[in-house]
MARMAR-12814 format. One record per residue (C-alpha): residue in one letter; y, z, x. Coordinates in steps of 0.05 Angstrom, whole numbers, padded with zeros to 5 digits, always signed. Layout:
# MARMAR-12814
AYZX...
***
This chain:
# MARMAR-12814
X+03571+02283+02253X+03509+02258+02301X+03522+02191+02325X+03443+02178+02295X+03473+02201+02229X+03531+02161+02238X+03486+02099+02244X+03441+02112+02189X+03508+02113+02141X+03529+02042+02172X+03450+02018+02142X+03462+02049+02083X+03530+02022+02060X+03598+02004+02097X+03624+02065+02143X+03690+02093+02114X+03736+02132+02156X+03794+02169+02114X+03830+02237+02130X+03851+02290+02081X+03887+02352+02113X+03878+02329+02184X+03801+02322+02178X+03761+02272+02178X+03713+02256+02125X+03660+02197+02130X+03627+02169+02059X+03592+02108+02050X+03602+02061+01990X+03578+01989+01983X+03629+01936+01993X+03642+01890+01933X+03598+01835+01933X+03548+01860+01969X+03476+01876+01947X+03445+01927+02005X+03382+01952+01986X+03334+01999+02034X+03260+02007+02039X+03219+02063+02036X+03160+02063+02091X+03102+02111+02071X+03089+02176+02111X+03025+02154+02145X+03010+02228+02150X+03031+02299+02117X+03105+02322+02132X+03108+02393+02170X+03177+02399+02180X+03243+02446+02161X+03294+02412+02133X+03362+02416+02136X+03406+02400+02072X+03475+02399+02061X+03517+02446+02031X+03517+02452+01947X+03563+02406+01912X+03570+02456+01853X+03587+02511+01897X+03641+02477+01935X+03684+02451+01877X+03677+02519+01843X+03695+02555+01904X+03754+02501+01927X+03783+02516+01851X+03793+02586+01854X+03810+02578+01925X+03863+02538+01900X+03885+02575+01844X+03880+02644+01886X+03941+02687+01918X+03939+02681+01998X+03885+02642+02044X+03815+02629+02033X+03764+02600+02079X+03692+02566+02054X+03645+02561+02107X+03581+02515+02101X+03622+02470+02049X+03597+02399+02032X+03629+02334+02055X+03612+02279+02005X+03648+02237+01947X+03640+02285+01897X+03674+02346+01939X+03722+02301+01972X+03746+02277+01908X+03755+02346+01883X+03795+02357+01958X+03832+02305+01951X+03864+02326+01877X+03888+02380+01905X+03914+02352+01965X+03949+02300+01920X+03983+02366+01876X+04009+02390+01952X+03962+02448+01956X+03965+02465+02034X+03894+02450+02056X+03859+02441+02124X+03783+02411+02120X+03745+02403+02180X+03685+02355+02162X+03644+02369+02233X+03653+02445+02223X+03639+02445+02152X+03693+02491+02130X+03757+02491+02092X+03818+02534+02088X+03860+02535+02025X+03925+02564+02019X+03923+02585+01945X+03982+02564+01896X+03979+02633+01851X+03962+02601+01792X+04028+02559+01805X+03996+02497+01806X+04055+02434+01827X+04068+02370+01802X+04034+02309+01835X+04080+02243+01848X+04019+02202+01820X+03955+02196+01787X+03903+02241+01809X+03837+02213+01818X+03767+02250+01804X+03733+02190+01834X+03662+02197+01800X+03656+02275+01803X+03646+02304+01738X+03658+02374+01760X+03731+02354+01787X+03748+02328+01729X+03730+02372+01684X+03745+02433+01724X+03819+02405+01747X+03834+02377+01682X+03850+02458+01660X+03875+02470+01719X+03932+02424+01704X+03955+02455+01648X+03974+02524+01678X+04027+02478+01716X+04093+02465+01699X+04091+02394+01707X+04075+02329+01686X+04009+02305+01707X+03957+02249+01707X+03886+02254+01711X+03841+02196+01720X+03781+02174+01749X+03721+02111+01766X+03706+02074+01699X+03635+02114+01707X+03670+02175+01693X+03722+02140+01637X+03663+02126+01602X+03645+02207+01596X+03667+02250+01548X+03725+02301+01554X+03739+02312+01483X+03711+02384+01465X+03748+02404+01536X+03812+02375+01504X+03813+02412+01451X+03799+02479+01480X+03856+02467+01514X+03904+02460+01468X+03872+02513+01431X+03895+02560+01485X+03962+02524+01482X+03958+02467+01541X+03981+02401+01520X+03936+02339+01537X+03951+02269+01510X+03876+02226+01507X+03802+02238+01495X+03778+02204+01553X+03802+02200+01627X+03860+02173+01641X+03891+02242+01615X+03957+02260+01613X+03975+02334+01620X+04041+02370+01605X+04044+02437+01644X+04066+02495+01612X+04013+02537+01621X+03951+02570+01575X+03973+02616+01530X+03905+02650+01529X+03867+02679+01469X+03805+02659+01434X+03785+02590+01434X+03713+02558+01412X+03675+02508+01455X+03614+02470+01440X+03557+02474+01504X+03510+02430+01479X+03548+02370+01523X+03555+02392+01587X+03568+02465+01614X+03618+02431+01658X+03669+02444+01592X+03654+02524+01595X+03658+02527+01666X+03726+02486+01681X+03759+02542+01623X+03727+02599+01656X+03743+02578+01729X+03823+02570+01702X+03820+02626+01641X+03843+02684+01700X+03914+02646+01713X+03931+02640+01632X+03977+02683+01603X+03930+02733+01566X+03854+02751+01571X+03813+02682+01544X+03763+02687+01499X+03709+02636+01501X+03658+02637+01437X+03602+02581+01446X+03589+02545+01380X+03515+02523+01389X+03459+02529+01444X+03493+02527+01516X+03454+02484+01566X+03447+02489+01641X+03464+02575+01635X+03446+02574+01713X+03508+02534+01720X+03552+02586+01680X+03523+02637+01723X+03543+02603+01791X+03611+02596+01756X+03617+02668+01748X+03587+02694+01814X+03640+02642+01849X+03696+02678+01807X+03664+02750+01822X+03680+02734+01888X+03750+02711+01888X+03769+02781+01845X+03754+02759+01776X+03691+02796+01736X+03677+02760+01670X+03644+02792+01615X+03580+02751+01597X+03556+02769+01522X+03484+02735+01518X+03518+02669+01532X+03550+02670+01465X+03620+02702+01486X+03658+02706+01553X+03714+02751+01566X+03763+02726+01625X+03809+02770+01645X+03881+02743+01657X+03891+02780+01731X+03881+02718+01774X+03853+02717+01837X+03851+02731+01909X+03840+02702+01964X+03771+02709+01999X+03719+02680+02053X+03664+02651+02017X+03595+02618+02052X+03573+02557+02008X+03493+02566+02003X+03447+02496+02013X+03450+02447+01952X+03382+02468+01918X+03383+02404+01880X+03385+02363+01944X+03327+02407+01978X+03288+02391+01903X+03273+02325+01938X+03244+02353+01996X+03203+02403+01959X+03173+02345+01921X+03161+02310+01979X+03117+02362+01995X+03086+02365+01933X+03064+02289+01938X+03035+02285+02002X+03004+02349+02015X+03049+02368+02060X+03094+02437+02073X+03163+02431+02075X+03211+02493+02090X+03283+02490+02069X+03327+02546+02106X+03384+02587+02076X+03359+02577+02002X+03310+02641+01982X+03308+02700+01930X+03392+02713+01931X+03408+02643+01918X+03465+02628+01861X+03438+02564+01843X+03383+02557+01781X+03364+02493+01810X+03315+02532+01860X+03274+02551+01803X+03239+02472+01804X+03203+02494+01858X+03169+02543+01797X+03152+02473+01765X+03115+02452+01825X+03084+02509+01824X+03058+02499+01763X+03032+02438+01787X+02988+02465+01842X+03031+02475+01896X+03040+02533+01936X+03108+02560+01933X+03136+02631+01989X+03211+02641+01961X+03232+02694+02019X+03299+02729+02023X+03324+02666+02072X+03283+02602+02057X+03238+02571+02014X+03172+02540+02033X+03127+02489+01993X+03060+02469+02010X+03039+02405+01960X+02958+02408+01940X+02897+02366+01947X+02914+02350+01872X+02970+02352+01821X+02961+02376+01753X+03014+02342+01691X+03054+02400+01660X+03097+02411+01595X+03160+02439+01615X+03230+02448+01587X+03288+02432+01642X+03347+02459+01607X+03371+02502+01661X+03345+02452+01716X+03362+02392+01689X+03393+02366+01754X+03314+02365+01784X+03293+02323+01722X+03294+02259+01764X+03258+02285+01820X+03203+02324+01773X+03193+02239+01743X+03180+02218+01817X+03125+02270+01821X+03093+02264+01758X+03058+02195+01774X+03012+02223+01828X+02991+02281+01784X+02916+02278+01739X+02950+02288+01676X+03011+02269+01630X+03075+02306+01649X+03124+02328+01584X+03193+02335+01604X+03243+02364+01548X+03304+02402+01535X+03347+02353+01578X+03374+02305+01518X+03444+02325+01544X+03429+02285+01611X+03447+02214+01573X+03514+02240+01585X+03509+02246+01657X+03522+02193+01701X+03477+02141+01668X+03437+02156+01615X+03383+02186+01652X+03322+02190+01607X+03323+02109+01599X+03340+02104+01671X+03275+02144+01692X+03234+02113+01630X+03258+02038+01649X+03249+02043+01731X+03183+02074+01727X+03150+02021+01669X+03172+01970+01717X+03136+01996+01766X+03080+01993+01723X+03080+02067+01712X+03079+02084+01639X+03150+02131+01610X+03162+02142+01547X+03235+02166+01529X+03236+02225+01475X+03297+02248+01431X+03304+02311+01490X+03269+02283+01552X+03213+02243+01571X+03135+02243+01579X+03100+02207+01647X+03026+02177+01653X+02999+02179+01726X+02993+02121+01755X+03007+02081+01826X+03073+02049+01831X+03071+01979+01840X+03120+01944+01890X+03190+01930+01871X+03261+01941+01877X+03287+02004+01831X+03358+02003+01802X+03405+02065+01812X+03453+02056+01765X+03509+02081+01813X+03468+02144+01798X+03463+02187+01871X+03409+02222+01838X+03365+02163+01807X+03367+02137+01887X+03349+02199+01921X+03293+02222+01874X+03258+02144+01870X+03261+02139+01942X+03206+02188+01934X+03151+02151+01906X+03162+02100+01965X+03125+02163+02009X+03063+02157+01981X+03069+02082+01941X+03078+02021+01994X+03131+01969+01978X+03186+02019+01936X+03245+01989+01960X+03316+02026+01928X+03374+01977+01909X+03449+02006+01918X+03427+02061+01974X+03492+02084+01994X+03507+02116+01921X+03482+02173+01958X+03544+02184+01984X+03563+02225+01917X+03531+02285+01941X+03482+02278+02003X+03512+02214+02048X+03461+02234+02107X+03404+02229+02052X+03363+02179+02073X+03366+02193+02155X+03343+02268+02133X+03281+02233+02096X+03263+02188+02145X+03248+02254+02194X+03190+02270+02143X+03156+02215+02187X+03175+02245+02259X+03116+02287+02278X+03134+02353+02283
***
């Protein structure tokens, strides 16, 4: 890591140093006690600039899973180094899977257990990370151990109960609703087992990512509408290329077979949420932003928001190896259903008060469940910044207006930090409480976004 990234992390919360398979891995978090905020200086003139971002979150764990779970040694190149992957890292470190993460190089090599996933001597702790919870939890039971999963109170608080009971379905044996869990290896018998997706695709995708080490073929039916599908199909491009090919039936049925997987080399793409905020930054200041390494092959849905700027007014080039955005003289309000993008929702709010007309978000209920409820987060921040939100049963609808000065609340959510931030670009006096959050998924966020104002 630069030492000028290393500095900006020491601004942005207190600098921790820990190491996890001889590497080491730097993440900020705020002490206790301590109320850091940051302020946001606006660009006194367009941003031309390419922009680096950090590798995708979603990728990583999916890929360190069935790394994990594969026969022989895998390498991920490009990998991401933040809370959320290190959590999922450090799980498996804690079950004594042989791995080797260098943080500077950005890669990780994973001797894979064979579906013979060990015992840990403790509790093993997801941290905040949804997607290591819920994609270890399954993981777990194809052991033959006792195990313990737990996590932050943030994540305590979110549900695991439909992902519980697909397990045992399949014949795991979990003991709890909600994190801590308690898992008695056995393994998954396999079968056919039914699954709710109207929650959180992170359910669907933790069976799938574990359904090739069960017993027998799994059989996944999906009782009502699934949400975030692009997810699902990152899942099952990661598994495609550890060995595994899952039959997709309209996003109604999945067929896993039970053949496990092999070991393979795997390049982690950019994070396309993370390079969302940088797109919009474009978008609100008539600048052009290009984002390298994300363009017409990408795996992740979450490029599509740059279609919802777009639709907008900006000018959007999606070429086989970037992605370039060039923001207009004027933004227009859309209507728009985020289902598949609902990770962008946030950042689409921080755009929507500089555009001429409302902006209708919906399809994104589910996101209540996320790390805070994220509709009344986005509704609540904005109206006291004097810009007027309404919440809606599935989303939200934004007035334009100009932000007034004052400090906006995070909610320990990386994502309510890193999209507000950008309405401190164009609004004087945006100042973001509990900056180092951050560290979830993008720890380097803020030193990346203070470039936009380095002439290029």
């Amino acid at each position: 890591m630069a030492a000028a990234d290393e500095e900006a992390l020491r601004n942005d919360g207190a600098l921790q140093k820990d190491r996890l398979g001889g590497a080491e891995s730097v993440h900020t978090r705020p002490m206790p006690g301590t109320h850091l905020t940051r302020a946001i200086r606006p660009l006194d003139q367009p941003p031309h600039r390419t922009v680096i971002v950090p590798g995708s979150k979603s990728h990583t764990n999916r890929a360190l899973v069935c790394a994990a779970l594969a026969e022989g040694t895998s390498h991920l190149s490009g990998a991401l180094f933040a809370d959320d992957t290190e959590a999922m890292l450090g799980v498996l470190a804690g079950l004594g899977v042989d791995v080797v993460a260098d943080a500077e190089a950005t890669t990780v090599a994973i001797v894979g257990t064979a579906g013979d996933v060990p015992s840990a001597a403790g509790p093993l702790d997801s941290r905040q990370s949804g997607t290591t919870g819920r994609f270890v939890l399954p993981m777990l039971a194809l052991g033959a151990g006792r195990n313990v999963l737990d996590g932050a109170e943030q994540l305590r608080a979110r549900p695991f109960g439909d992902l519980v009971d697909a397990l045992q379905t399949l014949g795991g044996r979990v003991e709890g609703e909600r994190l801590p869990l308690t898992i008695h290896g056995g393994g998954l018998a396999g079968g056919t087992v039914q699954v709710s997706g109207a929650i959180s695709s992170q359910f669907l995708s933790g069976l799938l990512l574990s359904a090739p080490c069960a017993e027998s073929d799994v059989v996944i039916e999906i009782t009502d509408e699934l949400v975030s599908k692009p997810y699902i199909d990152l899942t099952i491009t990661t598994m495609a290329s550890f060995g595994v090919d899952v039959i997709n039936d309209d996003y109604r049925r999945f067929v896993v077979p039970a053949i496990g997987y092999r070991a393979a080399d795997v390049a982690i793409e950019p994070d396309a949420s993370a390079a969302s905020y940088f797109f919009a930054a474009a978008a609100i200041t008539g600048g052009t932003i290009e984002v390298p390494g994300l363009g017409s092959n990408t795996v992740q849905g979450d490029l599509g928001f740059v279609r919802a700027l777009e639709a907008m007014g900006a000018t959007v080039t999606v070429g086989e190896t970037s992605t370039i955005v060039t923001g207009p003289e004027e933004l227009e309000g859309i209507d728009i259903d985020m289902a598949d993008i609902s990770d962008t929702a946030q950042t689409l709010a921080a755009v929507a008060p500089f555009a001429t007309s409302p902006t209708r978000v919906d399809g994104v209920g589910f996101i209540r469940f996320k790390e805070t409820d994220r509709i009344a987060a986005i509704c609540n921040e904005l109206s006291r910044l004097g810009v007027r939100a309404e919440q809606t049963d599935d989303g939200f609808t934004i007035t334009p207006g100009d932000p007034s000065p004052g400090i906006v609340d995070t909610y320990d959510d990386h994502r309510m930090a890193m999209s507000f931030a950008l309405l401190g670009l164009r609004a004087p006096g945006i100042v973001i409480a509990d900056p180092g959050c951050v560290r979830k998924t993008f720890p380097t966020y803020f030193s990346v976004l203070d470039q936009l104002a380095v002439a290029s």
